[in-house]
MARLUM-741952 format. One record per residue: residue number from 1; residue in one letter; x, y, z of N, C-alpha, C in turn. Coordinates in steps of 0.02 Angstrom, whole numbers, plus 50000, padded with zeros to 5 digits. Layout:
BEGIN
LODO_n_res_n.u_n.v_n.w_ca.u_ca.v_ca.w_c.u_c.v_c.w
LODO_NUM_A_X_Y_Z_X_Y_Z_X_Y_Z .
...
//
This chain:
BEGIN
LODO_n_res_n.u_n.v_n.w_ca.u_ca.v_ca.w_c.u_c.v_c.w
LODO_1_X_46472_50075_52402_46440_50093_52340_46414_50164_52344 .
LODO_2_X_46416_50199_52295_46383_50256_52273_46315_50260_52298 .
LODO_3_X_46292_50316_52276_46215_50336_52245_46194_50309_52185 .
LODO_4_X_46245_50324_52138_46240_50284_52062_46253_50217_52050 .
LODO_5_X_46269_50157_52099_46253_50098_52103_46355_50114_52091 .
LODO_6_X_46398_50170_52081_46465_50138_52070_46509_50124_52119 .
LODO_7_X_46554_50119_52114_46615_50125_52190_46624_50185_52216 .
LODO_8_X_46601_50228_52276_46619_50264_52333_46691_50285_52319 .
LODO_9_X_46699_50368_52317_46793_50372_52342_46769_50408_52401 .
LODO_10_X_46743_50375_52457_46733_50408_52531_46774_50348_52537 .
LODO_11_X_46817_50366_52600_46854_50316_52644_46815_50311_52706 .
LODO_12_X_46810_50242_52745_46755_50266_52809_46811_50244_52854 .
LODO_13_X_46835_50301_52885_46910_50303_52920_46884_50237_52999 .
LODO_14_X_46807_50224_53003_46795_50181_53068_46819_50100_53049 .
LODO_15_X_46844_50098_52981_46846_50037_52972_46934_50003_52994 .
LODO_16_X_46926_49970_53030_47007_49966_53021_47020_49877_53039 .
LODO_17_X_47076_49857_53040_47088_49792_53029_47087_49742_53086 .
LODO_18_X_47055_49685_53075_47039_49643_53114_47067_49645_53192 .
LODO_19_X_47142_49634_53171_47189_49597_53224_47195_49677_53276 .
LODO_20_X_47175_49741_53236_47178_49803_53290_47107_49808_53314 .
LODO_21_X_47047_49786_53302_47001_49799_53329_46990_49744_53411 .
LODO_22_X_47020_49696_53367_47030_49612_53435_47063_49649_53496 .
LODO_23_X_47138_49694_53465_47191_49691_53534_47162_49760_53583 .
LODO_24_X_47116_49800_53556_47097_49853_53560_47027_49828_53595 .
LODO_25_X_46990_49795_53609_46943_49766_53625_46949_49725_53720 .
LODO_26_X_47002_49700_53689_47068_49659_53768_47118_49691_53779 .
LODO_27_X_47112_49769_53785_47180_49811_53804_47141_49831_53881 .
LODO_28_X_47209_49843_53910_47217_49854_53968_47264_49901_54001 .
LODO_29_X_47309_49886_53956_47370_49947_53981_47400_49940_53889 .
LODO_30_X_47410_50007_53870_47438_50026_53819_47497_50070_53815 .
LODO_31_X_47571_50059_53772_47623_50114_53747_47591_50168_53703 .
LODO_32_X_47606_50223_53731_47583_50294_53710_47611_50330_53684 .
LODO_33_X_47644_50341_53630_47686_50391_53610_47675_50453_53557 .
LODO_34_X_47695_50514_53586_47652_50573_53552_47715_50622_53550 .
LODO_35_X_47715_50652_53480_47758_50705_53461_47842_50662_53440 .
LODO_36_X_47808_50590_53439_47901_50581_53433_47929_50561_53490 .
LODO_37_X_47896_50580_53551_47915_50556_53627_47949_50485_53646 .
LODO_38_X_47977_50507_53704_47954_50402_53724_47872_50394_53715 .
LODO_39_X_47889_50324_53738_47810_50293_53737_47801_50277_53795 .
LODO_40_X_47741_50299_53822_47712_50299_53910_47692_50236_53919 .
LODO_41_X_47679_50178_53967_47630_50129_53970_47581_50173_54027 .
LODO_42_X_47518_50165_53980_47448_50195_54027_47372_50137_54028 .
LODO_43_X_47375_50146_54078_47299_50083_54082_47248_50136_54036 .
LODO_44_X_47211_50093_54018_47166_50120_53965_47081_50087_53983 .
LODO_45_X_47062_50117_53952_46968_50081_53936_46954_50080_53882 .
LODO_46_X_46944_50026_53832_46930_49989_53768_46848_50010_53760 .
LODO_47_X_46820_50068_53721_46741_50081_53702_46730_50102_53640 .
LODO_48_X_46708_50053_53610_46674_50067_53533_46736_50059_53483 .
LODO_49_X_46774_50035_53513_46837_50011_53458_46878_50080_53477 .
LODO_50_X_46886_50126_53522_46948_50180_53545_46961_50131_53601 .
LODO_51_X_47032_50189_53618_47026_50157_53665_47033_50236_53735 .
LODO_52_X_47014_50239_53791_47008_50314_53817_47058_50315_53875 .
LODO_53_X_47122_50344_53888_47169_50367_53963_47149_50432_53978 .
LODO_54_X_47185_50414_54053_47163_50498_54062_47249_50523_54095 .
LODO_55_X_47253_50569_54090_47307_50593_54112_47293_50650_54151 .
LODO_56_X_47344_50676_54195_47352_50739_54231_47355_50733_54288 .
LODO_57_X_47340_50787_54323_47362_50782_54400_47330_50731_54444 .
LODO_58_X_47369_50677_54475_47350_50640_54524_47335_50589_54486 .
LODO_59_X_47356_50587_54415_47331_50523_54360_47387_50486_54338 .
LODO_60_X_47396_50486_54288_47466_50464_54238_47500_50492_54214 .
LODO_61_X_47542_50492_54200_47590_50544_54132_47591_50528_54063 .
LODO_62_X_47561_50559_54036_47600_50544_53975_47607_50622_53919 .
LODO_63_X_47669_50662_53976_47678_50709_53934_47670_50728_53854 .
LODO_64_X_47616_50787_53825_47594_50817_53768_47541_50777_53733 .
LODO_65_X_47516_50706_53771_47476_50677_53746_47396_50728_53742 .
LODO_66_X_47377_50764_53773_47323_50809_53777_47316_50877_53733 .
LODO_67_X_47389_50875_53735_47388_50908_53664_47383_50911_53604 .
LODO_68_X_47419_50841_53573_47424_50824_53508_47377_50804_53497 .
LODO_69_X_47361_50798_53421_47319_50780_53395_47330_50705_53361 .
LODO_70_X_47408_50696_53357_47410_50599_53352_47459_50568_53386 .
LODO_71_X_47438_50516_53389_47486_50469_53434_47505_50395_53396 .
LODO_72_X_47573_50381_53427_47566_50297_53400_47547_50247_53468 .
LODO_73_X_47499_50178_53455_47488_50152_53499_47495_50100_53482 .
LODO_74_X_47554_50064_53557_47560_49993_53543_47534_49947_53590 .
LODO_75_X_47507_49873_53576_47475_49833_53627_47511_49765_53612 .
LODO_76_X_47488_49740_53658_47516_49693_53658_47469_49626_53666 .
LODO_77_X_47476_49564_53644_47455_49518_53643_47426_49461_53711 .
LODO_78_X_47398_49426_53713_47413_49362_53757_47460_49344_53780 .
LODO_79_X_47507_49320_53755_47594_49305_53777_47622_49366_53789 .
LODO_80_X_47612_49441_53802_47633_49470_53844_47688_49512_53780 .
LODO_81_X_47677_49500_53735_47729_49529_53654_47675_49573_53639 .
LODO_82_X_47717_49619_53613_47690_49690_53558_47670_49634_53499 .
LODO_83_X_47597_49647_53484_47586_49627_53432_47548_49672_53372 .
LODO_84_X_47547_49737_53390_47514_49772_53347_47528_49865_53370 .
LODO_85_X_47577_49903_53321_47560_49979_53325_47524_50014_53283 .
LODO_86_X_47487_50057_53300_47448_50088_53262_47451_50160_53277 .
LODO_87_X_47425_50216_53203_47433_50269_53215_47376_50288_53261 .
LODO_88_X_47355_50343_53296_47285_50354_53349_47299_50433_53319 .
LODO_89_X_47217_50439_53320_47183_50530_53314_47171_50522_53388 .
LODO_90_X_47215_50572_53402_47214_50601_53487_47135_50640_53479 .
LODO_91_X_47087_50662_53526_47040_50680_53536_47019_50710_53605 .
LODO_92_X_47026_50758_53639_47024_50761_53691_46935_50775_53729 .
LODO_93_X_46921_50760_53771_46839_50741_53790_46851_50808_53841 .
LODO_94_X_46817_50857_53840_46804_50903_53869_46742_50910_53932 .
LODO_95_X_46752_50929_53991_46693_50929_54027_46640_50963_54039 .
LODO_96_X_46576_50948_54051_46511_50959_54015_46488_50959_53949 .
LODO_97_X_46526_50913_53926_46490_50913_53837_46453_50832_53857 .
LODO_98_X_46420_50813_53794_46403_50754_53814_46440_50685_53808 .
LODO_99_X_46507_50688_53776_46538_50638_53764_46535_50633_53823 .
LODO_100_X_46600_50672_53862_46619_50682_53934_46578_50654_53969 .
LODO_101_X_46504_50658_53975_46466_50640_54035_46461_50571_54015 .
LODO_102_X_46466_50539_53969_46431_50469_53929_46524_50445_53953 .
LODO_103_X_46572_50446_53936_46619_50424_53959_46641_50423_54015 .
LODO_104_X_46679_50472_54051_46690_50487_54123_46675_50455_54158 .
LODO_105_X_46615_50430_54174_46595_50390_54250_46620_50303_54216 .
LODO_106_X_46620_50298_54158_46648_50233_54141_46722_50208_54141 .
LODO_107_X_46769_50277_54136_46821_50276_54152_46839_50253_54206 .
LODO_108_X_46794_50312_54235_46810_50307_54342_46785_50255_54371 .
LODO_109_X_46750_50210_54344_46725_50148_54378_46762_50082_54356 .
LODO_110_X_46800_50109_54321_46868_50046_54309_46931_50076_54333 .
LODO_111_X_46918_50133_54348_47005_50186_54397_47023_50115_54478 .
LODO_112_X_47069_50108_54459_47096_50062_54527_47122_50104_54574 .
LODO_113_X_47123_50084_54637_47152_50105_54693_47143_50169_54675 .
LODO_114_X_47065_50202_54684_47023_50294_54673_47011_50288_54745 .
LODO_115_X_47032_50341_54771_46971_50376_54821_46932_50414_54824 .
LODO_116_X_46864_50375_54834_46799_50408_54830_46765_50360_54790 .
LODO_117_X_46709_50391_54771_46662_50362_54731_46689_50390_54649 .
LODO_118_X_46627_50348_54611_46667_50377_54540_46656_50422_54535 .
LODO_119_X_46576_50454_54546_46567_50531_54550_46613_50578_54560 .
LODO_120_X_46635_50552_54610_46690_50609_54639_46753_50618_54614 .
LODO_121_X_46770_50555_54594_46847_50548_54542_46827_50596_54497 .
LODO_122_X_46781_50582_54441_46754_50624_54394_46742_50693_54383 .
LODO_123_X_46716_50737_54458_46750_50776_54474_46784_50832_54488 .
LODO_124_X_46846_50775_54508_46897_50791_54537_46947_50816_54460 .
LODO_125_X_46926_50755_54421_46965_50757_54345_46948_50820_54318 .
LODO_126_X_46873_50854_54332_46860_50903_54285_46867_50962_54303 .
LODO_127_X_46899_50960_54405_46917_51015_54425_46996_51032_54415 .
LODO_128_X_47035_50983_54427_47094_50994_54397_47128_50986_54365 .
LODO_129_X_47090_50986_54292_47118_50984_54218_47132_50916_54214 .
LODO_130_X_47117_50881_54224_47142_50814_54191_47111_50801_54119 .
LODO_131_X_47146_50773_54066_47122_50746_54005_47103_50679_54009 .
LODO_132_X_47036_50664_53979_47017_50611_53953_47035_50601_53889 .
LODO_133_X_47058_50565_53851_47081_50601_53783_47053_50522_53761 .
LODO_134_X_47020_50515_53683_46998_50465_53640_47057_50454_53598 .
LODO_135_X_47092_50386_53587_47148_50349_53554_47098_50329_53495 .
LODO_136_X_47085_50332_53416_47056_50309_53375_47084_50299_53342 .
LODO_137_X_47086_50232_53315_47138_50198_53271_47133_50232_53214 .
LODO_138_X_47180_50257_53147_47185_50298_53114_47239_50311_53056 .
LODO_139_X_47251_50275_53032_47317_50276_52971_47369_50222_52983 .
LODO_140_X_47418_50195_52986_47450_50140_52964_47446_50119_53025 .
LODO_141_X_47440_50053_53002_47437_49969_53062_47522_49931_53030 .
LODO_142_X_47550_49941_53093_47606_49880_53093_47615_49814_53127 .
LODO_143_X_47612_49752_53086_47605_49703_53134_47666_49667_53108 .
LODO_144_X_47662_49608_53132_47685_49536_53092_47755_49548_53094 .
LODO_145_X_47784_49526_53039_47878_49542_53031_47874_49607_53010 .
LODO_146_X_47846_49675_53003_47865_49723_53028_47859_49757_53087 .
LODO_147_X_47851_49728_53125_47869_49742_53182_47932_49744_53201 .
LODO_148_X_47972_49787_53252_48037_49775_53270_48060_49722_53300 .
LODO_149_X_48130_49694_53287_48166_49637_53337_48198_49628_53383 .
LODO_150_X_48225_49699_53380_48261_49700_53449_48201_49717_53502 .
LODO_151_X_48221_49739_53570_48204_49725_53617_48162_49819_53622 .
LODO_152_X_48208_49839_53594_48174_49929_53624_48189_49945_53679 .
LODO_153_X_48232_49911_53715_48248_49932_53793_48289_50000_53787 .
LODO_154_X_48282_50027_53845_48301_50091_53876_48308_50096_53949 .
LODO_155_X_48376_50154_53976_48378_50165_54044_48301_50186_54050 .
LODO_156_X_48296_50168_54113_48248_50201_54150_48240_50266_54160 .
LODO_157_X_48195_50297_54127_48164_50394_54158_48189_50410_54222 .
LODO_158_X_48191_50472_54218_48213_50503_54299_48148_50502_54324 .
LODO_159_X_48116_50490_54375_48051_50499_54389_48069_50507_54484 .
LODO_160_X_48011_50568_54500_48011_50587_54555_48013_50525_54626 .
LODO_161_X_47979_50473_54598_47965_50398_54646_48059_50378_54676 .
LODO_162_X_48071_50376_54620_48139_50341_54634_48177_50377_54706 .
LODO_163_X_48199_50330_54730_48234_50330_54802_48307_50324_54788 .
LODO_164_X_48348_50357_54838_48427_50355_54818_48446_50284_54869 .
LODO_165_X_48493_50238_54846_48495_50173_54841_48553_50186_54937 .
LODO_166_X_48543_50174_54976_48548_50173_55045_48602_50122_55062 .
LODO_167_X_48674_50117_55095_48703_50064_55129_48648_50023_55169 .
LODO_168_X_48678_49950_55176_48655_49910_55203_48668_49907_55284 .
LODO_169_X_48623_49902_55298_48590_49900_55386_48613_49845_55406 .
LODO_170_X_48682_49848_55474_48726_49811_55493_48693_49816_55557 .
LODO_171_X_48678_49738_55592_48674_49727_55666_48722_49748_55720 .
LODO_172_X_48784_49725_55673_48847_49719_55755_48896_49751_55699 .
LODO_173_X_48954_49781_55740_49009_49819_55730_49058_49775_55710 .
LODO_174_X_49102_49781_55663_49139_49749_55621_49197_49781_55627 .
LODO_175_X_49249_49730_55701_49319_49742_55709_49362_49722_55641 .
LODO_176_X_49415_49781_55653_49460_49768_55602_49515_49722_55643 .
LODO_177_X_49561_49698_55622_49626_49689_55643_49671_49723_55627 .
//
């Protein structure tokens, strides 16, 4: 409502729909996709209805995500199904401001397999550029039967991890005739 007792044309962009505030609440690892990209899976931290990754060196990937300013984000349900994408206002948390200090150590105290204390993760993040970046839900929600049916599969990324696939390791020598 108004001032004048009529209907408001303010939109209050914090409001958004049930079933994205639920999956966004019980997220854990989220698809990230920014500029059009693939979509990254990145563990996340669910605060105040965002949800916050961090990326960069010694973190995750999710190439141009620190740059852009939107992303699409998909989660997934209980049964382990995409049940909800949504558009996200990328936001990036800068260090020494106060978001940064009010977030950061909450990040780093849910960071798995960190060395050090969180202090020190924290940082470590703010010495070598890592982004904290805020996911805020933000313009169209797709759920239900619009969602896609096929599968979305894809080869696998080239990624530096991957090992070149090795003959098999023979005990004894194998006469011919």
């Amino acid at each position: 409502m108004g001032e004048d007792g009529g209907v408001s044309d303010e939109v209050d962009e914090r409001v958004t729909p049930p079933l994205v505030d639920e999956a966004v609440k019980k997220a854990a690892v989220c698809w990230v996709s920014s500029g059009g990209g693939p979509a990254y899976a990145l563990w996340c931290l669910p605060l105040d209805g965002t949800l916050l990754v961090v990326t960069g060196p010694g973190e995750q990937a999710a190439p141009g995500l620190a740059d852009s300013e939107t992303a699409e984000v998909t989660l997934r349900g209980d049964h382990g199904g995409r049940i909800v994408t949504w558009s996200a206002r990328v936001t990036r948390l800068r260090p020494g401001t106060e978001e940064w200090d009010t977030a950061a150590p909450l990040v780093a105290a849910k960071r798995l397999n960190a060395s050090g204390s969180a202090a020190e993760l924290v940082e470590r993040w703010a010495a070598e550029g890592c982004a904290l970046n805020r996911l805020a839900p933000a313009g169209a929600v797709v759920t239900g039967a619009d969602l896609p049916d096929g599968s979305l599969s894809e080869q696998p990324r080239p990624a530096p991890v991957v090992r070149a696939v090795r003959k098999p390791f023979r005990l004894h020598r194998v006469r011919r005739r």
